[in-house]
N, C-alpha and C positions, 0 to 999 in steps of 0.2 A: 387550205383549211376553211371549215365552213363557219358562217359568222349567226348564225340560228341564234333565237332568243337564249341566252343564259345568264340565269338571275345572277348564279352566285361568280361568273365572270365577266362580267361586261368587256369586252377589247376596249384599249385606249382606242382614242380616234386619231386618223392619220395625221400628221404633221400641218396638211395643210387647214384642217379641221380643228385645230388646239386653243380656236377663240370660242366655240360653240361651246352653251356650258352642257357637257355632258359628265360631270361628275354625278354619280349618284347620292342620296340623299344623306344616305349613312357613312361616304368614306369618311370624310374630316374626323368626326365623333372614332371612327373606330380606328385610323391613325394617330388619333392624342390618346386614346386606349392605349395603344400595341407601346407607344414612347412614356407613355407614364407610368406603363407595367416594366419597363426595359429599366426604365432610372429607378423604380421599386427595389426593383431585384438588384441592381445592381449599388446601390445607395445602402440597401439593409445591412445595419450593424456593420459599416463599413471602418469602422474606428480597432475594430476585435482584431484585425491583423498587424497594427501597431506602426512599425514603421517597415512593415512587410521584409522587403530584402534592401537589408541596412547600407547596402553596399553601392545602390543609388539613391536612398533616403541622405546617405550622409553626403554625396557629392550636391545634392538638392539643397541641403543645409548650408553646404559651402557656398553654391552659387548664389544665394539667398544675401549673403554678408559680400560678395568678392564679385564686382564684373567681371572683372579675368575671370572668376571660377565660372561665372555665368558663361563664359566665352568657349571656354577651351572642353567645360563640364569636367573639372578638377576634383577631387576626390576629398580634399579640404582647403579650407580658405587660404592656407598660404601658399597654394600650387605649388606642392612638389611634385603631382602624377596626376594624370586623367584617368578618367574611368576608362576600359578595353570598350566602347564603343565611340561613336560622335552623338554630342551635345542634345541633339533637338529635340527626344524623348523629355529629357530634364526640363527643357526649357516651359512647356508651359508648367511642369510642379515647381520649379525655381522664381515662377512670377507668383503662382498661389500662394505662395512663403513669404514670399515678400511683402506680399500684401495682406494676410492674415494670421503671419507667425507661422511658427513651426509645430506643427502636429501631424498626427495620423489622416485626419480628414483631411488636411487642407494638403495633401502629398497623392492621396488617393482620388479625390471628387475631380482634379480633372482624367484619371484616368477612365472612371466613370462615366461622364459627359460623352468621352471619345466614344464610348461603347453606342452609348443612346444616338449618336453622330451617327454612327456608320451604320445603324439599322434605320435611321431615318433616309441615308445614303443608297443605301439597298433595295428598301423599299420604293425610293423614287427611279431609280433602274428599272427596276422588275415590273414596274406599273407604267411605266411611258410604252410599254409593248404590249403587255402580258393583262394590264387592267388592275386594279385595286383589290380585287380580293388576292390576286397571286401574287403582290405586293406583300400583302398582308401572312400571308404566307411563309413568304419568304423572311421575313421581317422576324416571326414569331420562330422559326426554326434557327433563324444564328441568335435570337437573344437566349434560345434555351439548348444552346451549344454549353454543355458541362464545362468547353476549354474557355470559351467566350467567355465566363460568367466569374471565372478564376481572373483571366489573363485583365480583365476592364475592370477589375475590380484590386490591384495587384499594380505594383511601379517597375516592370520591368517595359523593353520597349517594342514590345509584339503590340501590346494597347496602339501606339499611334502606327508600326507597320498595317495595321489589319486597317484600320480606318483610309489612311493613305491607299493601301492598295485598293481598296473598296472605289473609292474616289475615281484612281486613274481605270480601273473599266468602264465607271461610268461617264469619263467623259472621250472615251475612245468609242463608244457605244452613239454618245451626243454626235461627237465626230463624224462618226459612217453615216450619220442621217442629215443627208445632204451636201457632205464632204465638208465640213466646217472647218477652218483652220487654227480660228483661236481655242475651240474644246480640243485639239490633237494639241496645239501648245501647251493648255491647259494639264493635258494629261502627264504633259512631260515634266513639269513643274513638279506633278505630285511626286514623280520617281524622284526627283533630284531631291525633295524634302524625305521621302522614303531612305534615299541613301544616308541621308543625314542621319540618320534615324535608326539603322543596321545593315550599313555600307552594302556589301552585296547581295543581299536576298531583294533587295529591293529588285532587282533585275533579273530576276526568273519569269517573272511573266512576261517580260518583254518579248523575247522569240514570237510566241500565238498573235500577240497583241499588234505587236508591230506585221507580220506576215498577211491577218487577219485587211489590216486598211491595207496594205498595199496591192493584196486580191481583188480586197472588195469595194473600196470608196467606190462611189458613184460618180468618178471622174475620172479623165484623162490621165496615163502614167505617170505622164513628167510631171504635174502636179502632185498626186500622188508622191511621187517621191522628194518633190520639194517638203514639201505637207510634211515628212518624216523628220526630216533635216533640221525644220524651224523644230519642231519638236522635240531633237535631238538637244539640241541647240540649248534650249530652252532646259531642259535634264542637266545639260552638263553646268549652266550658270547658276543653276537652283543649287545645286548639290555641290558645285565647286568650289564658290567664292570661301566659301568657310575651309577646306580643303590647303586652296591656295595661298591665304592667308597662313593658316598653321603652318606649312612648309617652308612659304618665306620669314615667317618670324624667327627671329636668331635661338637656337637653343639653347642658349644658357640664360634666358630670359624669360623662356614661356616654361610651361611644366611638362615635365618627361610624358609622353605618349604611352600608356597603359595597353599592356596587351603587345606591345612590341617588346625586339632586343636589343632595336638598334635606334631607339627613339623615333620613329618615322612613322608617321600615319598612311602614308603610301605600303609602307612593311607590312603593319596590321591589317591593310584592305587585306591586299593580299595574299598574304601570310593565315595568321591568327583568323582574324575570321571571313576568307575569302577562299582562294582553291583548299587552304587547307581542313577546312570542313568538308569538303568533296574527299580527298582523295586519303583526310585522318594523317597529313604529315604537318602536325600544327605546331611550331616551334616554340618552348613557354606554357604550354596546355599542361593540363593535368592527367591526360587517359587518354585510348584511342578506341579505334571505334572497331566493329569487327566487316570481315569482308564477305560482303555474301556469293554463296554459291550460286550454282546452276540450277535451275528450274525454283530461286526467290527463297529461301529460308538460309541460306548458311551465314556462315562467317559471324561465330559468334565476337564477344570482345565489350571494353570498356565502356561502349553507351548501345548496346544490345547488337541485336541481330538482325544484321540487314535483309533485302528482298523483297519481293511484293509485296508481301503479307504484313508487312513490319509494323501497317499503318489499323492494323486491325489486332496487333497481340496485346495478351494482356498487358502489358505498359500502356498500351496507348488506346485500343480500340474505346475502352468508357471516355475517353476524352472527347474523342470529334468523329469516330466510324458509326453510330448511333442512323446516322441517316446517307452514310456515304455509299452503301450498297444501293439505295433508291435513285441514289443522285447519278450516278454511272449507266444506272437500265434509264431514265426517264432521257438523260444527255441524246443516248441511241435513237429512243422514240422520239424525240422531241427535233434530231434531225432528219428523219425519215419521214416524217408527218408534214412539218416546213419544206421539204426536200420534194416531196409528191404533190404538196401545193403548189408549185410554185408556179408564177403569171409572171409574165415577163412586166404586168405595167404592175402589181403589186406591191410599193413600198413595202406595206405589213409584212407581207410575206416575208420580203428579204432581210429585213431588219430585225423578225424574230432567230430565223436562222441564223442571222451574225451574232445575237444575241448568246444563243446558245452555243455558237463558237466560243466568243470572247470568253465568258465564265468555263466552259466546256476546258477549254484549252488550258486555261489558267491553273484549273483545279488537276488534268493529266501533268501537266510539268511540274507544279509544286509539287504535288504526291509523288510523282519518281523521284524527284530531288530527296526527299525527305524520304522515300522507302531506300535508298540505295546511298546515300551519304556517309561515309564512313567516320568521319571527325567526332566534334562535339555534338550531340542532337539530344535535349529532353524533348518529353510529353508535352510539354507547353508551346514548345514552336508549333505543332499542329495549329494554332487561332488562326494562323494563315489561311490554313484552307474551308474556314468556318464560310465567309461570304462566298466564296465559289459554290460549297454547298448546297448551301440555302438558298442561292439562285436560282441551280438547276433545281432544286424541289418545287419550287412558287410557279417556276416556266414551265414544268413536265408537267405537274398537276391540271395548268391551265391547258395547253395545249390538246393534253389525253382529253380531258372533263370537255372541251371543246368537239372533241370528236365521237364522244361517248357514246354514240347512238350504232356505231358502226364496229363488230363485235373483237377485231383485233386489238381499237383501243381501252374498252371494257374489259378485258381479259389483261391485258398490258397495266390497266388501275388497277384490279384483283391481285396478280401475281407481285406486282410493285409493294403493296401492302403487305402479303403476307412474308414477303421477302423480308420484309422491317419487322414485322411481327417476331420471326422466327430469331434476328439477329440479336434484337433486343432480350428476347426471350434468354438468348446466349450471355449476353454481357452482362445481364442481371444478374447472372447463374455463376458470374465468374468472383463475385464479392461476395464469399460466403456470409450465410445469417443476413444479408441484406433485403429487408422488407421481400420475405422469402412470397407472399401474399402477390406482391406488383409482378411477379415475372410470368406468374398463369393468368391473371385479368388483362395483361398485354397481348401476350398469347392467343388467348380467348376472345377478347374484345378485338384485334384484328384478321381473325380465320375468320369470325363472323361475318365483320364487316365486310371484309371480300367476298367472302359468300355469296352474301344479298345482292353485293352492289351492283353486278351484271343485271338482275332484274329489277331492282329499287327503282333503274331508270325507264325502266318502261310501266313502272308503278304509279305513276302519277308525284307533283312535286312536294308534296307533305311527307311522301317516306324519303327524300332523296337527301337534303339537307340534316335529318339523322342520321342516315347512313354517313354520310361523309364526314357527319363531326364525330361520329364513332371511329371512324377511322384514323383521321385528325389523331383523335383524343390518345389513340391505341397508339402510333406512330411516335409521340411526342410527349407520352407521360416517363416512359426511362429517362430521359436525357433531362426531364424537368425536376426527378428526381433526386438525379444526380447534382443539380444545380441549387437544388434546396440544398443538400446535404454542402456545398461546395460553401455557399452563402451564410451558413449555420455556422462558418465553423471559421478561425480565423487563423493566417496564412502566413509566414516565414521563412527565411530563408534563401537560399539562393537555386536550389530546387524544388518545386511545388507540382502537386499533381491535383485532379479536380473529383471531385466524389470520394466514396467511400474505398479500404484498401482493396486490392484484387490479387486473388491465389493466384500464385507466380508473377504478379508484379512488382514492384517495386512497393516498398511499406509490406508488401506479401501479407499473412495471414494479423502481421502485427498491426494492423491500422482497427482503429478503434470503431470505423463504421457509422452509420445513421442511425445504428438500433440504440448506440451510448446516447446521442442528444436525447433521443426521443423520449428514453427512458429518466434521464438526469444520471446516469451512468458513468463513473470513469472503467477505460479495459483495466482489466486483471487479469496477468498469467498469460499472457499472448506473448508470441515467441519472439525475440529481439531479433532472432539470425539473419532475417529476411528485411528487416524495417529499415533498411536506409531512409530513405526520403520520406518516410513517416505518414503513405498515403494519402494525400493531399493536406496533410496539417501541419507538418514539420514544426509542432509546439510542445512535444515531449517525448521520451526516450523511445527508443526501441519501434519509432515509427507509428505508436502512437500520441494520446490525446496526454497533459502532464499528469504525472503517478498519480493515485489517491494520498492523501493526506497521513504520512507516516513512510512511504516507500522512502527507497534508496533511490537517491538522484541519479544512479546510476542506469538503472532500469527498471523497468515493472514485473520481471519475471523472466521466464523461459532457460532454455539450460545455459544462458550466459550471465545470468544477473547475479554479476558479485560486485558491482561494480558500486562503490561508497558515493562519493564526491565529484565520480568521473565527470568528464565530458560525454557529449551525449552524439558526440559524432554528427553524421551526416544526418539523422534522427532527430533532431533537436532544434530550440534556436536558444533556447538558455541552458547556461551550462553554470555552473557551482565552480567549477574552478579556472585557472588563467585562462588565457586569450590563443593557448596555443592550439585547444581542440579544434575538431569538426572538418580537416584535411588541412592540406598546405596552408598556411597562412591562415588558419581559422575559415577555409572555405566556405563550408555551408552554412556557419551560421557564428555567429558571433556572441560576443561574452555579455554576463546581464553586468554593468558596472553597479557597485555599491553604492551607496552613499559618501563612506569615507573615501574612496577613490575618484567619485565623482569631487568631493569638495577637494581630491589638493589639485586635482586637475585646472581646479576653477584657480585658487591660490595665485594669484599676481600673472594671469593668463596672458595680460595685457602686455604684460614686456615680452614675450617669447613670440617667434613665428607659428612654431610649435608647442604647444602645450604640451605635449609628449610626443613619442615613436613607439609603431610598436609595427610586430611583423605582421603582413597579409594584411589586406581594406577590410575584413569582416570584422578584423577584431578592432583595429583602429575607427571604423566606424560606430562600434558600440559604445568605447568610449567619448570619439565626438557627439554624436547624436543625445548622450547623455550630460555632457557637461555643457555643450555648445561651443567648446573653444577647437583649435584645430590642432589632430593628431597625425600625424605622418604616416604613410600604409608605406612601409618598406618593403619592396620587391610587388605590390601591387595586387591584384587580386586573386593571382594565384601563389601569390608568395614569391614568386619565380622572377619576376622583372629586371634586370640590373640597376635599379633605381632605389636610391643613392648608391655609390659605390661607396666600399669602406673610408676612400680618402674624405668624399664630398660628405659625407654622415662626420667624419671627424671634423671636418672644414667648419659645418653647421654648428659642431659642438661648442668648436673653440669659439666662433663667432656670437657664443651664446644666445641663439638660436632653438634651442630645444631645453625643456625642462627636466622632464621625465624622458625614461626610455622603458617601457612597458614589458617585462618579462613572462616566461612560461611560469605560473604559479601552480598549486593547489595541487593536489595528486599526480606525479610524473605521465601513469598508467590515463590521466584524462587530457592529455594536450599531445605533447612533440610533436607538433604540426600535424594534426591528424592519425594519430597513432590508435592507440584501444579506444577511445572512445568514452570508454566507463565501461567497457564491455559489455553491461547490460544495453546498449544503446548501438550493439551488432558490429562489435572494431569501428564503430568511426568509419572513418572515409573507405572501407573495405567494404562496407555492408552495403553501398547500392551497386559494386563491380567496377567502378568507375576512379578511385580517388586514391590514388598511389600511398602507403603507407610510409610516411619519411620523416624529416626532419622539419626545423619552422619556415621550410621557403627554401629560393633557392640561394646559389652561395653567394651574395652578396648580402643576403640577410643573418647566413650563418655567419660569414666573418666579422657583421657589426655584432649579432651577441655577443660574438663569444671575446672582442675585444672591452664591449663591456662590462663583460661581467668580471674581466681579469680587470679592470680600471674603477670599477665604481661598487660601492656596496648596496647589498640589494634590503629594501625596505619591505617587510609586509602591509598593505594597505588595504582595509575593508575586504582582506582575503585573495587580494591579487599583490604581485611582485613587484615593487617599483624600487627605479635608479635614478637618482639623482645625480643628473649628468654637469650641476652645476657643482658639486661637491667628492670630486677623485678620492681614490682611495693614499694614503700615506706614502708615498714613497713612487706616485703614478704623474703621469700629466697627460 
């Protein structure tokens, strides 16, 4: 590579040169830019999503009141069950709680933070080789990642995986320059926190990562492979001690393990969300996943269609493929360029090339995981692959821009362009009515710019710096669109997708779009059939935005909307009637509690462990989160769990232990564990293809109703069902 004058890239300077100040004048100022536009975006109107996906908001809540619940990350304060992952996501919303109460902001801002963390993260990678401006680059392309801007902004635990993983590149990156040992232990630390965090995905980047130093450290094997081992080492004590601890503690003492069948957090690794995510035999799951064919499109099934493409169909492509076709041609260039440079006494050289391994690799392994995975898989697990992305874009950019003058890689920035040009142009095109305007000035404003750009550079340097932020501009204004649109709009549920809805995705023709904000618009007459997950806003029926002022709670239209007081299914997060809608256990979204139900909840809370039971965490979290006292998720979060068994739920009863026991209320046709829906709001758990139509959970949950309701009588309260588990019926005990 040649190092010729270039404004808009300067090269960092080698390692042993990192005392000279060779910062240029403007990085700082346009670094606190790029992180104070990141926490903007990611900060705005951050309150509108509420308590987002209730179903770690209420475990947050518990831990907030309960060390144990802090510990174990328990789903309410009196540990009966843990949430189906491990703790650590929780833990820093469970100290924000702590320390400023319970709300929307103070559950979300640190998810937030992590977001602004890991682009400040990125950007220090990508500029210790690549220079400041492709820092900056990089930086500005994962903040204005559509999935990015959902997932940092949103309490699920992709926020701290994505930061985490971001982390451990860059200090296996730190590592290869100079064979460092405490950045390789360093790195390992981050996986063992990453595992804490969503046990095995933590560990897909490992293969490239770890093969990556044992090729290339710049030392001796046997070190090298000690160099692994401390760092091994290090992963398994990060990730273990909590691990270990749960195992050894006696189980009739700690809370039932969520997501397993047999109590065991070893089961759930590897069970529930470990191979059987790979291979869709997930025991206690809700759906399976389909298997793809030969030549990458088949095997359709419960959470879509696998194969190569998977990561660019309409479900997923508006989320994170925006810049993933750029990211793949610049990876090629970018190890061909470094590869042809190469000088045996070169650091730079060799530390750009590893550079573009380590993210290169990271982003081919995830992506196959994620294109061919047959289990459980949303649109939202893509954030993973946001900082790989964005790597390779900041390091292509620089390295081509570096060799610009020589016409393979001027054709190679041309082609890269229009290549985005063209794809964006596609994804635009797939949200009908969506700012129909932005999908030809993308278009247009990137054929241009490629155009030029081969000659802009031998144009003198006043046309060249247009050029390129034309391009820039054209590259980055879809995804930034889609991020407005994502930020505008506020977010629920336990599946969420980012921007506006997409024909043949998921929320389909029903999602209400950017063109309703913009206009102050609620949709009317958009078709329910298709709106499962409600196009990234899962806040009212049918997949989209809540009815106008007069509709039927059931839906907003299309040829299923008969639906009165239904549930709103997998479409929704408030529903008008009981706790049973929105899949198994109130999956997708949980009940809005009343006021009268909120106060008998409250009603002498203080003597019960439970302030009521009710079936599935979605809906038992509603009413936690709404009273603040703790409510029992029987069978767990898919309803499914063995937890309590009929005897121990009776045990608890007699021990008077439990107050309430929370019934299917309000319209039959809007609950039984996921059943219609309200039918305006697309069958409920039918309508994204994924969420079995059945009863409230599984049979551990079905034998506590149904012995309750033969034992105790059911009260109406504030429009949901309650049993007064302290008062049997005549002739019962």
């Amino acid at each position: 590579m040649t190092t010729a004058a270039l404004p808009l890239f300067p090269p960092a300077p080698p390692v042993a040169a990192q005392a000279a100040p060779a910062r240029p004048r403007w990085e700082r100022p346009a670094l606190a830019g790029l992180l104070f536009a990141a926490a903007v975006l990611l900060l705005w109107d951050l309150g509108a999503s509420g308590y987002a996906n209730s179903f770690y908001s209420a475990a947050v809540q518990a831990g907030s009141e309960s060390w144990k619940a802090f510990f174990f990350g328990s789903s309410d304060a009196g540990n009966s069950i843990t949430v189906d992952k491990p703790p650590a996501a929780l833990w820093p919303m469970m100290l924000s709680v702590r320390l400023f109460g319970l709300g929307a902001w103070q559950i979300l801002v640190p998810q937030a933070l992590m977001g602004v963390a890991a682009t400040a993260v990125l950007y220090a990678a990508v500029r210790r080789q690549f220079g400041p401006a492709a820092g900056l680059i990089s930086g500005a392309a994962f903040a204005l990642t559509p999935v990015a801007a959902l997932m940092f902004r949103f309490n699920n635990p992709d926020a701290l995986l994505t930061l985490l993983m971001t982390v451990t590149v860059y200090c296996v990156l730190r590592a290869l320059d100079g064979a460092h040992t405490r950045w390789l232990v360093w790195a390992g630390v981050a996986v063992g926190f990453a595992f804490l965090t969503k046990t095995l995905q933590a560990f897909v980047i490992l293969p490239p990562l770890a093969l990556l130093y044992a090729v290339c450290a710049p030392t001796r094997l046997r070190r090298r492979l000690g160099q692994l081992l401390l760092s091994g080492l290090a992963m398994v004590v990060a990730g273990g001690w909590w691990v270990a601890v749960v195992e050894l503690w006696p189980a009739d003492s700690r809370p039932y393990i969520g997501g397993s069948q047999t109590n065991s957090f070893l089961e759930l690794t590897l069970g529930y969300n470990g191979l059987g995510r790979i291979n869709g035999n997930e025991t206690g799951s809700v759906g399976g996943g389909g298997r793809g064919g030969a030549g990458g499109g088949g095997g359709g099934g419960g959470w879509g269609e696998t194969g190569i493409d998977r990561l660019f169909s309409a479900n997923i492509g508006g989320q994170i493929s925006w810049l993933m076709p750029a990211a793949l041609v610049l990876l090629v260039a970018g190890l061909v360029v470094t590869w042809r440079a190469r000088r045996a006494t070169d650091s730079l050289d060799s530390m750009a090339r590893a550079a573009f391994l380590a993210w290169g690799g990271s982003l081919l392994i995830t992506g196959l995981v994620f294109s061919y995975m047959q289990g459980i898989f949303h649109e939202y697990y893509t954030v993973a692959l946001a900082p790989f992305v964005a790597a390779l874009i900041g390091m292509g950019i620089a390295v081509l821009w570096e060799e610009r003058g020589g016409r393979a890689a001027a054709l190679t920035l041309s082609g890269t362009l229009v290549l985005t040009a063209v794809w964006s142009y596609v994804l635009l095109g797939r949200a009908t009515g969506y700012l129909p305007w932005l999908r030809w000035a993308v278009l247009v404003a990137g054929v241009l710019a490629a155009a030029v750009l081969p000659f802009a550079v031998r144009a003198g340097r006043r046309i060249v710096p247009i050029v390129a932020g034309l391009g820039l501009a054209a590259a980055l204004a879809g995804p930034f669109a889609y991020c407005l649109t994502t930020v505008s709009t506020g977010h629920a549920g336990s599946i969420v997708t980012a921007g506006p809805a997409v024909a043949g995705g998921r929320g389909g023709p029903g999602g209400a779009g950017m063109r309703f904000f913009l206009r102050g618009e609620q949709p009317q007459g958009v078709p329910g059939g298709t709106g499962g997950t409600g196009g990234a806003r899962q806040t009212g029926p049918g997949g989209g935005m809540t009815p106008p002022q007069g509709a039927p709670r059931g839906g907003t239209g299309g040829p299923n909307a008969q639906g009165g007081q239904g549930g709103q299914g997998a479409g929704g997060f408030e529903r008008a009637g009981g706790p049973g809608g929105g899949g198994p256990g109130g999956l997708l979204g949980g009940t809005k509690a009343s006021a009268e139900a909120t106060a008998a909840l409250r009603a002498d809370a203080d003597k019960y462990t439970w302030a009521a039971a009710a079936i599935g965490s979605q809906n038992a979290a509603s009413y936690q989160l709404a009273s603040g006292a703790p409510v029992m998720p029987i069978g767990g979060f898919n309803g499914s769990d063995p937890s309590p068994t009929l005897a121990q739920f009776q045990a608890y009863v007699k021990a008077g232990k439990i107050h309430w026991f929370l019934g299917q209320s309000g319209s039959e046709g809007a609950g039984q564990g996921g059943g219609q829906g309200g039918q305006g709001g697309a069958q409920g758990g039918e309508a994204t293809g994924m969420i079995r139509v059945g009863g409230p959970g599984g049979a551990a949950g079905s034998a506590i109703e149904t012995w309750v309701k033969a034992t105790y009588k059911a009260t109406t309260i504030g429009g949901a069902t309650f049993y007064d588990l302290t008062a049997p019926l005549a002739g019962t005990s």
